[in-house]
KEFISE-384312 format. One record per atom (N, C-alpha, C): x, y, z; residue in three letters. Coordinates in steps of 0.02 Angstrom, whole numbers, plus 32768, in hexadecimal, padded with zeros to 4 digits. Layout:
<nodes>
XYZala/...
</nodes>
This chain:
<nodes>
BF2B952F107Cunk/BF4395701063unk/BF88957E107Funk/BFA0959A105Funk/BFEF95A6107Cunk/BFF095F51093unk/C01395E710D2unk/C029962310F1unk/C060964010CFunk/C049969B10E0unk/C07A96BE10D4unk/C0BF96A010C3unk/C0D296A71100unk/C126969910EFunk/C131965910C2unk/C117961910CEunk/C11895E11096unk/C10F960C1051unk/C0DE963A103Eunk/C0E996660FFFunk/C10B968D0FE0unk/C12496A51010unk/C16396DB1020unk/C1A196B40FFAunk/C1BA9673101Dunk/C1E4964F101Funk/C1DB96300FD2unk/C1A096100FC0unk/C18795F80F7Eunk/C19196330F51unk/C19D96650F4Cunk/C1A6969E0F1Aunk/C1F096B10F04unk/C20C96A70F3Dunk/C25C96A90F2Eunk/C27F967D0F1Aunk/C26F96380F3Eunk/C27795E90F05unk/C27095F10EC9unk/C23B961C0EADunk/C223960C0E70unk/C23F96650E32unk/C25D96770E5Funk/C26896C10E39unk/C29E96BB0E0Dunk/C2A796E10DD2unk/C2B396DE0D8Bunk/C32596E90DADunk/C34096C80D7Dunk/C37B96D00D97unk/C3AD971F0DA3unk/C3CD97080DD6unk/C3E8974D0DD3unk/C41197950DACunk/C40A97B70DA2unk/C42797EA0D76unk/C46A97F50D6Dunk/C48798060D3Cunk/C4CA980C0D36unk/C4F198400D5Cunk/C52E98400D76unk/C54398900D98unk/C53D98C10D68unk/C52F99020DA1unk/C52999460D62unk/C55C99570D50unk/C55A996F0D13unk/C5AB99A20CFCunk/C5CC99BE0D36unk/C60499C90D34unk/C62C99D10D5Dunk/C61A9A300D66unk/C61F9A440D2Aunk/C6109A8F0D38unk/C5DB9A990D71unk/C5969A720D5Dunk/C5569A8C0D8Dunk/C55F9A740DD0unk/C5949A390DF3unk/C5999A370E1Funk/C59F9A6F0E49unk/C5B09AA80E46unk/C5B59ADB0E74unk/C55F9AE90E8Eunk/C53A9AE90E60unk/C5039B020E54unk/C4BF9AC40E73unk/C4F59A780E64unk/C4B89A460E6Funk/C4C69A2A0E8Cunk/C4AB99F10EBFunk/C4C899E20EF1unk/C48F998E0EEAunk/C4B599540EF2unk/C49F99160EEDunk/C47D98FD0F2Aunk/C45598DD0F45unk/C44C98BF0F66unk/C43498590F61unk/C46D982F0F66unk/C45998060F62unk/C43D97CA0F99unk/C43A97890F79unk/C41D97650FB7unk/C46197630FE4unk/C44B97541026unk/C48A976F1067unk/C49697AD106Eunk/C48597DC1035unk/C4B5982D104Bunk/C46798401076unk/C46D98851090unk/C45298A010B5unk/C43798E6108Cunk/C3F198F2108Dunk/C3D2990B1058unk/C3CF996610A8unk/C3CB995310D7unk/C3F799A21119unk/C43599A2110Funk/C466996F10E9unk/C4BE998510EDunk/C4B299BF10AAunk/C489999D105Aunk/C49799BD103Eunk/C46C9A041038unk/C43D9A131063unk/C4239A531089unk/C44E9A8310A0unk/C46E9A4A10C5unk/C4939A7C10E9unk/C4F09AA710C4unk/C4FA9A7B10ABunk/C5319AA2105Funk/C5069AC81033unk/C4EB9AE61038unk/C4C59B11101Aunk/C4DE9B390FFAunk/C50E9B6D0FD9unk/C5369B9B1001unk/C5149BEC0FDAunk/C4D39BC90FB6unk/C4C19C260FAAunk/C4859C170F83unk/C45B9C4A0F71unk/C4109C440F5Aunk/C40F9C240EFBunk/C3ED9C020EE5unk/C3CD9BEE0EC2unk/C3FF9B9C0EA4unk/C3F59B7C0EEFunk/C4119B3E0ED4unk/C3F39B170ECEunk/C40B9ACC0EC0unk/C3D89A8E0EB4unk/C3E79A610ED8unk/C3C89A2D0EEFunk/C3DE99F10F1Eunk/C3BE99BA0EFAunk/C3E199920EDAunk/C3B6995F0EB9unk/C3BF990D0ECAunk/C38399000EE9unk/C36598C90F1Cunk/C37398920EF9unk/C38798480EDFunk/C3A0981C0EBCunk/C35A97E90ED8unk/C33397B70EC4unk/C30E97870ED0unk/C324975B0F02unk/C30997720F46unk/C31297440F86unk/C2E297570FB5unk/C2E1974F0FE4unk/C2D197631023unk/C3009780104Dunk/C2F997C1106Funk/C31797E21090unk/C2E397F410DCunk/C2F497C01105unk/C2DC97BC1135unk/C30598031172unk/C2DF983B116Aunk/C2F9986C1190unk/C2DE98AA1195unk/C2D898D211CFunk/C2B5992011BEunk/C2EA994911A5unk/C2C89987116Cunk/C2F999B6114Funk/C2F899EE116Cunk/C3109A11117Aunk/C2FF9A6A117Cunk/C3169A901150unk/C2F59AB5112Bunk/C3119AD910F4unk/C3109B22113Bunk/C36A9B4B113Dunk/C3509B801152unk/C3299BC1112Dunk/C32F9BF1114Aunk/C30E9C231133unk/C3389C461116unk/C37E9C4B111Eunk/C3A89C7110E1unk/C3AF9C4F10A3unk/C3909C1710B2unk/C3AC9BF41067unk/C3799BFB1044unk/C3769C45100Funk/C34E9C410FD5unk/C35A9C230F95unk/C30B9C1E0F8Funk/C2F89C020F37unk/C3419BC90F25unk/C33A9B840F55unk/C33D9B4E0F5Funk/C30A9B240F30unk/C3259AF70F15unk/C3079AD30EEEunk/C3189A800F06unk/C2C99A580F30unk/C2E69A150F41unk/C2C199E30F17unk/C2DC99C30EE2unk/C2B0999A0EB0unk/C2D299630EA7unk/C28F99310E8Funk/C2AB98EF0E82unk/C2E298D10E46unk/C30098A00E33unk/C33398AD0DECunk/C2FD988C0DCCunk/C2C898630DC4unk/C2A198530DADunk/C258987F0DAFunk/C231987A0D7Bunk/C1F298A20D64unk/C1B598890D98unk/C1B698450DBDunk/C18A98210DDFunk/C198982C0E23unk/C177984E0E4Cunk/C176986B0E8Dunk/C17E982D0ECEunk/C16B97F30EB1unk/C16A97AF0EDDunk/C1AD97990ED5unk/C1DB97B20EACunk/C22D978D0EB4unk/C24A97B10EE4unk/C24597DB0F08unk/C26B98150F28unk/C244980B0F69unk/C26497F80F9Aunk/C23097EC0FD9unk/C250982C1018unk/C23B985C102Bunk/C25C9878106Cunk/C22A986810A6unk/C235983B10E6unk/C2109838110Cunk/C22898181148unk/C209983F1186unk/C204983611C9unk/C1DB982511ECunk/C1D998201227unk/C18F97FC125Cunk/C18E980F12A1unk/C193984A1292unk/C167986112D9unk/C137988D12F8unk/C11C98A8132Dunk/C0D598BF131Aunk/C0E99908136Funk/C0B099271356unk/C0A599601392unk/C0C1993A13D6unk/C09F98FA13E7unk/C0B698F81421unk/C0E098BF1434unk/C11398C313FEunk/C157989B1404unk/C18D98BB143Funk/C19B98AA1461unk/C1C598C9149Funk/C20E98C61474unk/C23D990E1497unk/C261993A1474unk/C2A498F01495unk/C2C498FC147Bunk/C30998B81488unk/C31798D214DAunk/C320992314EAunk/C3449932150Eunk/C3079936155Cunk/C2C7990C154Dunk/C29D99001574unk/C27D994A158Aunk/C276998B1570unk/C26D99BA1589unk/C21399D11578unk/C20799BD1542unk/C1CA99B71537unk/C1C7998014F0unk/C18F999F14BEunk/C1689970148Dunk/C19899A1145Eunk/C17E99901402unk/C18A99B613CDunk/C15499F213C4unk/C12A99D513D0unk/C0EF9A0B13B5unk/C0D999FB1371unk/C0B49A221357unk/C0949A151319unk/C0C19A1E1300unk/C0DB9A5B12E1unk/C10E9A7212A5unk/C1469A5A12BAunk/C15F9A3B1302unk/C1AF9A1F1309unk/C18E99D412E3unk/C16D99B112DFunk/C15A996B12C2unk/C1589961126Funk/C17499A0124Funk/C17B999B1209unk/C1B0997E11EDunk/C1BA995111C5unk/C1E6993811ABunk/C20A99661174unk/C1E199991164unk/C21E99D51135unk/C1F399FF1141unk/C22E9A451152unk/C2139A6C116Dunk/C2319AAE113Bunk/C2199AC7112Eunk/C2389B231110unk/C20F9B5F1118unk/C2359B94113Eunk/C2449BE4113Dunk/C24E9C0010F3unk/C2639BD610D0unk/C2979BFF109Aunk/C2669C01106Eunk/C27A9C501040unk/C2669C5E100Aunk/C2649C4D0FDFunk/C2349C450FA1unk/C23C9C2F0F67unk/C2559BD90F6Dunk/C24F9BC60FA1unk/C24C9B7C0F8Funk/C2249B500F5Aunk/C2419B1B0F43unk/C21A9B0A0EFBunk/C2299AC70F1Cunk/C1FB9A870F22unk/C1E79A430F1Bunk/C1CD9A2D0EE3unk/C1EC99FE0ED6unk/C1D399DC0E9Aunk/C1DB99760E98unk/C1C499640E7Bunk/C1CB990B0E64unk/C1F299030EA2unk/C1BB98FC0ECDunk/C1CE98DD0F12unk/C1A298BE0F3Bunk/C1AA987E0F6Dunk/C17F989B0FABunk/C18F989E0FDFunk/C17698B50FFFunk/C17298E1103Bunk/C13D98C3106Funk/C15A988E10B2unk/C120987110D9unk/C1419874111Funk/C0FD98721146unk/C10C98501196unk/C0E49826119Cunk/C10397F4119Funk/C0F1979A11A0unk/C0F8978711F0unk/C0DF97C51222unk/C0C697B0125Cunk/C07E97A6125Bunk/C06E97721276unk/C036974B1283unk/C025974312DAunk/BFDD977212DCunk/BFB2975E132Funk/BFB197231347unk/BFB896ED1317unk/BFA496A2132Funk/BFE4968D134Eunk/C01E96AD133Aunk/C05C96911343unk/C07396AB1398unk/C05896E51399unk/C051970E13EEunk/C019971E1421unk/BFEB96F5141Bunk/BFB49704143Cunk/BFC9972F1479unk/C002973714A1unk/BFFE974914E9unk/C00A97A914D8unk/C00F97C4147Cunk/C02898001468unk/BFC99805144Cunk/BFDD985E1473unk/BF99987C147Funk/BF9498AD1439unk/BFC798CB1438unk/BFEE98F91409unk/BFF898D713B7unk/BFBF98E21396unk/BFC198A01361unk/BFC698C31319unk/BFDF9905131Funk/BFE1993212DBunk/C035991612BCunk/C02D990E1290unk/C07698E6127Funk/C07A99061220unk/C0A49950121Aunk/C0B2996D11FCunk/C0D8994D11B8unk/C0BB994F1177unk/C0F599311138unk/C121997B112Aunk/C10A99B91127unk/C13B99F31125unk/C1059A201142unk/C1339A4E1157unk/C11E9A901182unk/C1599ABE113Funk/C1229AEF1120unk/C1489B2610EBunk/C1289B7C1103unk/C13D9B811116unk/C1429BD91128unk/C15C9C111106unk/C1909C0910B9unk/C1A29C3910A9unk/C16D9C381069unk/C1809C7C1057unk/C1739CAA0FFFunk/C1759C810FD4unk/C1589C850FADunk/C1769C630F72unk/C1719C260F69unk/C15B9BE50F9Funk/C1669BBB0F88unk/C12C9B800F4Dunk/C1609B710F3Bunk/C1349B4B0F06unk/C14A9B0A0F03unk/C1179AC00F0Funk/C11D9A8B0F1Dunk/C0ED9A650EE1unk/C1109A4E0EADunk/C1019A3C0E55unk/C11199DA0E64unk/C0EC99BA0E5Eunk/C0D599750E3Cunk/C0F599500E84unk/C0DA996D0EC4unk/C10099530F13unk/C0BE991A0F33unk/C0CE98EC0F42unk/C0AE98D40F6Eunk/C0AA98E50FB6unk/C07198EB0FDAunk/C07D9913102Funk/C06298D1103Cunk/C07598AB106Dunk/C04E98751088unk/C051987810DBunk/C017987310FEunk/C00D9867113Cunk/BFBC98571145unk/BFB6985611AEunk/BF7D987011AFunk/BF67989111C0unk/BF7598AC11F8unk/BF6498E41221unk/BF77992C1216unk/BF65996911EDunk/BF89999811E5unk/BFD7997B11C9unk/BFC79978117Funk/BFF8995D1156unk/C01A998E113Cunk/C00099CC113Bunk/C0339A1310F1unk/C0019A301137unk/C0459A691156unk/C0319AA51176unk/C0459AD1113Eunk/C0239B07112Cunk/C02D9B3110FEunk/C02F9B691127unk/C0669B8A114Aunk/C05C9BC91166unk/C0809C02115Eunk/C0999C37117Cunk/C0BE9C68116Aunk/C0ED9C5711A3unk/C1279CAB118Bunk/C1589CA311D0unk/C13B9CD9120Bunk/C10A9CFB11EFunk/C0F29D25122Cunk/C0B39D281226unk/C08B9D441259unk/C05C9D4B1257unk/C0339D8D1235unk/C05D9DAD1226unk/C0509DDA11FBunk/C0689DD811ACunk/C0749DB61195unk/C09A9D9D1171unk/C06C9D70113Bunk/C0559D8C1100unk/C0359D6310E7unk/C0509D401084unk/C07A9D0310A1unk/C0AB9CE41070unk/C07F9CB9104Eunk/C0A69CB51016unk/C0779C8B0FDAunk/C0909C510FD1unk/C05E9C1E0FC4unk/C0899BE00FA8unk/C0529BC10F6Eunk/C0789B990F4Dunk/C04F9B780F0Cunk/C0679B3C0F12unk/C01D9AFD0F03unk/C0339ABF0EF9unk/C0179AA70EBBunk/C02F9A8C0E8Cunk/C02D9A740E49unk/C02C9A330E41unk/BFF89A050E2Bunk/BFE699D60E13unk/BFFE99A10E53unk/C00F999D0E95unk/C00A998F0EC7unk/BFD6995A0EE0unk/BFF5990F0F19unk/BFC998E50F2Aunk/BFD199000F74unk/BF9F991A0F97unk/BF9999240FE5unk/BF5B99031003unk/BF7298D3101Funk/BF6198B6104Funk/BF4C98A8109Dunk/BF1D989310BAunk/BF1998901106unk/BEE6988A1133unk/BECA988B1158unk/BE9398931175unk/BE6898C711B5unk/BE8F98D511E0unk/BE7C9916120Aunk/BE88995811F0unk/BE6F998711E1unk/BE8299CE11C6unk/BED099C311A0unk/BED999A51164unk/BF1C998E114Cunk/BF4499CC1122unk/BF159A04111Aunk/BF429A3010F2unk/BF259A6A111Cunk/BF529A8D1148unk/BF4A9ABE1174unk/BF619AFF1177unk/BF619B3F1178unk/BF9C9B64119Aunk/BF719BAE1173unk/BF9F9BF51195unk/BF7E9C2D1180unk/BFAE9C2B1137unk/BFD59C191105unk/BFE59C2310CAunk/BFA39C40109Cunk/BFCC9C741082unk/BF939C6B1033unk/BFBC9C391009unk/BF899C0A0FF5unk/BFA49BCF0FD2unk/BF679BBE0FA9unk/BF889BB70F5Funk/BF719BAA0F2Eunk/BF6E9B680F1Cunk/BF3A9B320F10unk/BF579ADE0F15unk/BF289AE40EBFunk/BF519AD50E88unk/BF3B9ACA0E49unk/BF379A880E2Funk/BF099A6A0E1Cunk/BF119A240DF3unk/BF2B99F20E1Bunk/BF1799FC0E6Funk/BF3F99BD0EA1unk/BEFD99A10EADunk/BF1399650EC3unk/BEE3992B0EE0unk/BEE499250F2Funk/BEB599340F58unk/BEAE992D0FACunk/BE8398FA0FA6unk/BEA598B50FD5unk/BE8B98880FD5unk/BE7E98801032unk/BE509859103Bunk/BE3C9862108Dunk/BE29981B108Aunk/BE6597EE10BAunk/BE6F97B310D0unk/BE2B979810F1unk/BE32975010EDunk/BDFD97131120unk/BE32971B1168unk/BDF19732119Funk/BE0A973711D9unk/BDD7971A11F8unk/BDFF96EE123Bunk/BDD496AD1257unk/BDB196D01298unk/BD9A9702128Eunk/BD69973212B8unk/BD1B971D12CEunk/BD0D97261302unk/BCBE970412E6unk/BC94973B1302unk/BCA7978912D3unk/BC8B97CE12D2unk/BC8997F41299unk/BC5D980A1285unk/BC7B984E1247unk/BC609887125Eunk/BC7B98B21258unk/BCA198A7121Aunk/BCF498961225unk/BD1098811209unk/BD4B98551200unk/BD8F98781205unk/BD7498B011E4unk/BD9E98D811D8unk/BDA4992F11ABunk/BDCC9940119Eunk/BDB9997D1181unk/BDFC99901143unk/BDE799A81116unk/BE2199A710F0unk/BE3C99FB10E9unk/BE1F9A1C10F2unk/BE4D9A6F10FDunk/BE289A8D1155unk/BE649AB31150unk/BE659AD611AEunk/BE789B01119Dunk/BE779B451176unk/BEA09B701161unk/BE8A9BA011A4unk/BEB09BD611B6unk/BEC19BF011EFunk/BED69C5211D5unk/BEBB9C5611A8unk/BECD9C99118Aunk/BECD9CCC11B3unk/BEE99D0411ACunk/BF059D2811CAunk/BEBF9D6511BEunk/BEA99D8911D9unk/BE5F9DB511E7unk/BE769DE911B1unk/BEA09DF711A8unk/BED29E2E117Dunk/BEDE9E16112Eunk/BED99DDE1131unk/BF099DD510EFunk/BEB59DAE10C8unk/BEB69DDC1095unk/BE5C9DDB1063unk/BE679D82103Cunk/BEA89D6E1030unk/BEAE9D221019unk/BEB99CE51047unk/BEA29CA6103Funk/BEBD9C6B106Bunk/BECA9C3B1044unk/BE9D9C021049unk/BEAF9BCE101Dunk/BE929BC70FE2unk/BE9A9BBD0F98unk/BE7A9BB30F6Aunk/BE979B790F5Aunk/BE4E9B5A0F32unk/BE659AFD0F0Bunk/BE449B110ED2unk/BE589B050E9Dunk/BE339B210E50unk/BE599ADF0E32unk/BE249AAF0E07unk/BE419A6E0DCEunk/BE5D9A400E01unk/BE409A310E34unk/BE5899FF0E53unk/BE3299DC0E65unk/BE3B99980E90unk/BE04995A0E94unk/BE0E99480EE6unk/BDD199330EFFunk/BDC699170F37unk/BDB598DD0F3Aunk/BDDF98AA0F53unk/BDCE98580F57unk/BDD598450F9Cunk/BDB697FB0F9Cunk/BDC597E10FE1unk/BDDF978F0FEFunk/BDDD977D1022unk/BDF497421017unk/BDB697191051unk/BD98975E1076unk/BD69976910AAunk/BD21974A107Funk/BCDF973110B5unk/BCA2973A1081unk/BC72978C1091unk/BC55977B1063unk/BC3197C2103Bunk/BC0C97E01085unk/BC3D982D107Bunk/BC19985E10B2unk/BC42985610E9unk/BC75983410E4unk/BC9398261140unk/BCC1986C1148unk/BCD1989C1118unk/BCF798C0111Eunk/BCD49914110Dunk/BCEE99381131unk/BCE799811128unk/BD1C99A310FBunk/BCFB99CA10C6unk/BD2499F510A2unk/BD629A2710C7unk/BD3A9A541103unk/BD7E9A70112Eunk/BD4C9A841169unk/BD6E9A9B1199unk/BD559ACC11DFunk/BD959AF411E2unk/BD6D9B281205unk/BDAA9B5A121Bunk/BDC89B731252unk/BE049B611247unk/BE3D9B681286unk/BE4C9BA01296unk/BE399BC312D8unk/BE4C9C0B12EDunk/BE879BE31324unk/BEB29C00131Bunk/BEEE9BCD134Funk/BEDF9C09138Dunk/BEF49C0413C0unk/BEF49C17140Cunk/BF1D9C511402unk/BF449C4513EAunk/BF889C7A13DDunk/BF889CC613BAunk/BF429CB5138Cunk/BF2F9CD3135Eunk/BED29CD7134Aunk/BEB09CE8138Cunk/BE669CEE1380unk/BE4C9D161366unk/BE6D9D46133Eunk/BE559D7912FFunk/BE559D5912D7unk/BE699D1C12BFunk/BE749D011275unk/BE279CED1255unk/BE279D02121Cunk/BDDE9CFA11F2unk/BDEC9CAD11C3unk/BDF49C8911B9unk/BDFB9C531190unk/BDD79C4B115Funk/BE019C471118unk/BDE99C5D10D7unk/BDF59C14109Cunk/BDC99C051099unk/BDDA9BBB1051unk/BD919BD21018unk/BDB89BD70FE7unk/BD8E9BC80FA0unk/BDAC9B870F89unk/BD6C9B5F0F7Dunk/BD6F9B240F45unk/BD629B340EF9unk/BD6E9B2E0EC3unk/BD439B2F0E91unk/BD739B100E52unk/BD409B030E22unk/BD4A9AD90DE1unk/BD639AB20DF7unk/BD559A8F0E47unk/BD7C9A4F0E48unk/BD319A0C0E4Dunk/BD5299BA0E38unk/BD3199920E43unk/BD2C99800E9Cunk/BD0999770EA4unk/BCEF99630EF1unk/BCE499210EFFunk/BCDA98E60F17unk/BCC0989B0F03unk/BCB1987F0F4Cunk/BC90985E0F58unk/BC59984A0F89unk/BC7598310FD1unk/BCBF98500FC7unk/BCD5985B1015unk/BCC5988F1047unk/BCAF98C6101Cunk/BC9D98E01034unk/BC6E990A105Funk/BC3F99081096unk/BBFA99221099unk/BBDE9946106Bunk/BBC1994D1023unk/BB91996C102Eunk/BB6099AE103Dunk/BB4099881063unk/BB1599A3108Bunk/BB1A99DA10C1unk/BB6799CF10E7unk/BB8A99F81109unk/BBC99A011106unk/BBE69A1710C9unk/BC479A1C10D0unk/BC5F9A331100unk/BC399A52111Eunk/BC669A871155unk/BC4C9A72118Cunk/BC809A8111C7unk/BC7F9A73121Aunk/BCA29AA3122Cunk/BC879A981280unk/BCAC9AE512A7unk/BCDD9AC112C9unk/BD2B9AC012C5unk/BD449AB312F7unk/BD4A9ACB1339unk/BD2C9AFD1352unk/BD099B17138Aunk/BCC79B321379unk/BC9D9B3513B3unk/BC699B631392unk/BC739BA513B1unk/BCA49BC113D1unk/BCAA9BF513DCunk/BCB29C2B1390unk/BCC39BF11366unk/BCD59C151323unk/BCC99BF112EAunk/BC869C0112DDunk/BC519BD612AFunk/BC759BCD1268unk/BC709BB51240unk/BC839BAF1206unk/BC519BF611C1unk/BC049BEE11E5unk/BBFB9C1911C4unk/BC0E9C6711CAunk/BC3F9C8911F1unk/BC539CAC11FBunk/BC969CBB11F2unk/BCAE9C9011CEunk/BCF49C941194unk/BCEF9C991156unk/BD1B9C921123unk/BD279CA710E1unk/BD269C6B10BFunk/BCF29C3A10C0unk/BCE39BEF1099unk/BCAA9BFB1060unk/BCD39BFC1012unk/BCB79BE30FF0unk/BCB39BC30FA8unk/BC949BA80F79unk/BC9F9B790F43unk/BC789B990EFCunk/BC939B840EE1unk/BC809BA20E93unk/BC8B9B5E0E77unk/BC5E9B480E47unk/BC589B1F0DFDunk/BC659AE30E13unk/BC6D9ACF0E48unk/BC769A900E5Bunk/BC5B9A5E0E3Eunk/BC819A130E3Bunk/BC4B99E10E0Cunk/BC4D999D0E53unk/BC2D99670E41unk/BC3399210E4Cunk/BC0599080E98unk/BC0398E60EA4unk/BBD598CB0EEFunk/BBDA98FD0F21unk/BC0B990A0F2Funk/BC2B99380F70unk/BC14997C0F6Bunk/BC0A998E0F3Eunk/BBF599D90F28unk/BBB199EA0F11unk/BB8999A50F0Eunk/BB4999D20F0Funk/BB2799E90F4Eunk/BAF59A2A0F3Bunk/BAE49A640F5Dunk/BA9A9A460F89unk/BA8A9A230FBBunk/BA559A1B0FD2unk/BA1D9A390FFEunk/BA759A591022unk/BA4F9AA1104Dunk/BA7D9ACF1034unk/BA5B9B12100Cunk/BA7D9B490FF6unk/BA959B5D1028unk/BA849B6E106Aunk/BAB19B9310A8unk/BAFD9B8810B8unk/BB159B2910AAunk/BB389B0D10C6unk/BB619B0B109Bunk/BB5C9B2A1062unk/BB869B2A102Eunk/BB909B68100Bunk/BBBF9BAC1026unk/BBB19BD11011unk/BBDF9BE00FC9unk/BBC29C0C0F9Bunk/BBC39C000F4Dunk/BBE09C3F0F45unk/BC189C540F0Bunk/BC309C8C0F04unk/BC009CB10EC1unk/BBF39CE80EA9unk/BBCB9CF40E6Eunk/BC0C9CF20E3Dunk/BBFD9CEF0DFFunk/BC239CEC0DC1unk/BC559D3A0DD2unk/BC4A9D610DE4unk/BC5B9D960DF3unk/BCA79D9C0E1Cunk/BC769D930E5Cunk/BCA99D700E97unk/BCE39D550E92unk/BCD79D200E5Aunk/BD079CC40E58unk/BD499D0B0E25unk/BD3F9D4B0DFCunk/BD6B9D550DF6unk/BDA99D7C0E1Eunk/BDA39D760E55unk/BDB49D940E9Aunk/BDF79D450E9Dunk/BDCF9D110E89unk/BDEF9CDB0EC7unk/BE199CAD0E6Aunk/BE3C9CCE0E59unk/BE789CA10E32unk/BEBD9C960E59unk/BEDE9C600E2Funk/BF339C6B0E5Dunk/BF4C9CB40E44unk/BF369CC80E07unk/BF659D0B0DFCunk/BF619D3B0E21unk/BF159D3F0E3Eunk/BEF79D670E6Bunk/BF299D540EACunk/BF1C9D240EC0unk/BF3E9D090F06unk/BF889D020F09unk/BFA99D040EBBunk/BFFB9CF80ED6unk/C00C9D540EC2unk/BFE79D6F0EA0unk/C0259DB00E95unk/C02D9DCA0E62unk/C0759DDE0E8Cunk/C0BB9DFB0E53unk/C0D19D9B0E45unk/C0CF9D7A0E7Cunk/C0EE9D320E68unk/C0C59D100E1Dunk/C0EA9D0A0DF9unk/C0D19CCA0DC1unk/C0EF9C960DC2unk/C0EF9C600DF3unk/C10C9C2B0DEBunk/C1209C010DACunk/C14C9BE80D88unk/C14D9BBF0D53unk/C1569B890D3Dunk/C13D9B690D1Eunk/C1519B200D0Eunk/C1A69B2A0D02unk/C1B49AE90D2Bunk/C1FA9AE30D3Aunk/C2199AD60CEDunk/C26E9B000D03unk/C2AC9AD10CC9unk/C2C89AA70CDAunk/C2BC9A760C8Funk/C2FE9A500CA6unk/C34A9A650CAEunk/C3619A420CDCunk/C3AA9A5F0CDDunk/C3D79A3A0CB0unk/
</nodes>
């Protein structure tokens, strides 16, 4: 089987040729990034809200920071296929800082990172191609593909690839409860891989939960949402699919993360109208990542579910929304005044 980066590398070999320069007019407005340029130089020329940065088929081995003044930013691939456009880095929570003073931390270990509003991702991907096997002596093994904290954002046909806490989905405060939407999306990983207090809407994406050479399950967990005790929405998945690469049952649907920082937080995930498939327990989707703070004492639950992973064996362990309820838990419900839209071409 080929590793990550051998795939990574195999995708940009093989990506469709490069695009022509834009009109000279939209140059003010659009901004190129090709193979060799620097996908943070053209971040950082930014020079005002609703621009474009458009990623050319390579690999761009590097972390981004989108800041927080830079609104309704647009970073997309020039091609429609999310595997020609590679942005990615490799390092993890407990990568030590250059200047030897400490580690990154979780959210310093993201390979793209954004504050900013109205950010829009699209025909891209987005990975941290750090690997535990490669550092055994690093304890600190959360290794971030993006950390997104602002409003607005919306991440349309993106690949997230990692394993450990792969997509932190969070806000910029803790009071602060920001929306994000992911659209037809491949997220990937294996320890709690899609995390954070965001209300985040994931529509028509695929969470896939890797073969890990563990000899425990469960293996892993695929949501950690961390919601805020205040804010009535967390994570919703509606038309989306659960696969594995794992065998049947090695993985947990989610547990819930009350972080230290924040032990009021209630942690909130609805599943529904999505396929489920035999990575998943079952029997028990849910785990406590402490038991100080049980899972049945958060905001976990599923509507209409189909496939191996989702049938009901013990009604307790699976709690069910009524027809009623499930109209509480839509994205329209969960994003707003926001209506995100299928993108223009430019």
């Amino acid at each position: 089987m080929l590793s990550r980066r051998a795939l990574l590398a195999g995708a940009a070999a093989t990506a469709p040729a490069l695009l022509g320069a834009a009109p000279a007019a939209a140059e003010r407005r659009v901004l190129h990034v090709r193979p060799g340029d620097s996908v943070q130089s053209a971040v950082d020329a930014v020079t005002g809200p609703g621009r474009t940065i458009v990623v050319h088929p390579g690999v761009h081995r590097e972390a981004v920071t989108v800041p927080a003044g830079t609104t309704d930013l647009t970073i997309r691939g020039a091609v429609a296929d999310p595997r020609a456009a590679v942005i990615v880095f490799d390092r993890a929570a407990g990568t030590p800082l250059p200047d030897g003073s400490g580690t990154y931390g979780t959210a310093g270990s993201a390979t793209l990172t954004s504050a900013a509003a109205g950010l829009t991702l699209r025909d891209l991907t987005v990975a941290n191609d750090w690997l535990r096997a490669d550092h055994p002596e690093t304890t600190g093994t959360q290794a971030v593909a993006a950390y997104l904290t602002g409003d607005r954002t919306r991440v349309e046909n993106v690949r997230l690839l990692g394993h450990q806490d792969t997509l932190f989905a969070d806000t910029t405060a803790l009071d602060v409860f920001g929306r994000q939407h992911f659209d037809r999306c491949h997220i990937e990983g294996d320890v709690d891989f899609v995390f954070g207090r965001a209300t985040a809407v994931f529509t028509r994406c695929r969470f896939h939960t890797l073969a890990r050479d563990v000899d425990f399950t469960p293996k892993g967990m695929v949501f950690a949402p961390s919601t805020a005790r205040a804010n009535p929405r967390g994570f919703l998945a509606t038309g989306c699919r659960f696969t594995s690469a794992a065998e049947d049952g090695a993985y947990k649907l989610a547990r819930p993360w009350v972080p230290s920082y924040e032990t009021t937080a209630r942690p909130a995930l609805v599943v529904r109208d999505s396929r489920i498939g035999p990575g998943i327990d079952p029997v028990a989707p849910y785990v406590n990542m402490r038991d100080a703070y049980p899972w049945q004492s958060m905001r976990f639950h599923e509507y209409r579910n189909t496939g191996p992973g989702a049938v009901t064996t013990v009604p307790d362990n699976r709690p069910q929304l009524t027809a009623a309820e499930a109209g509480a838990h839509t994205p329209a419900v969960y994003l707003g005044d926001w209506r995100p839209h299928p993108h223009r071409s430019l």
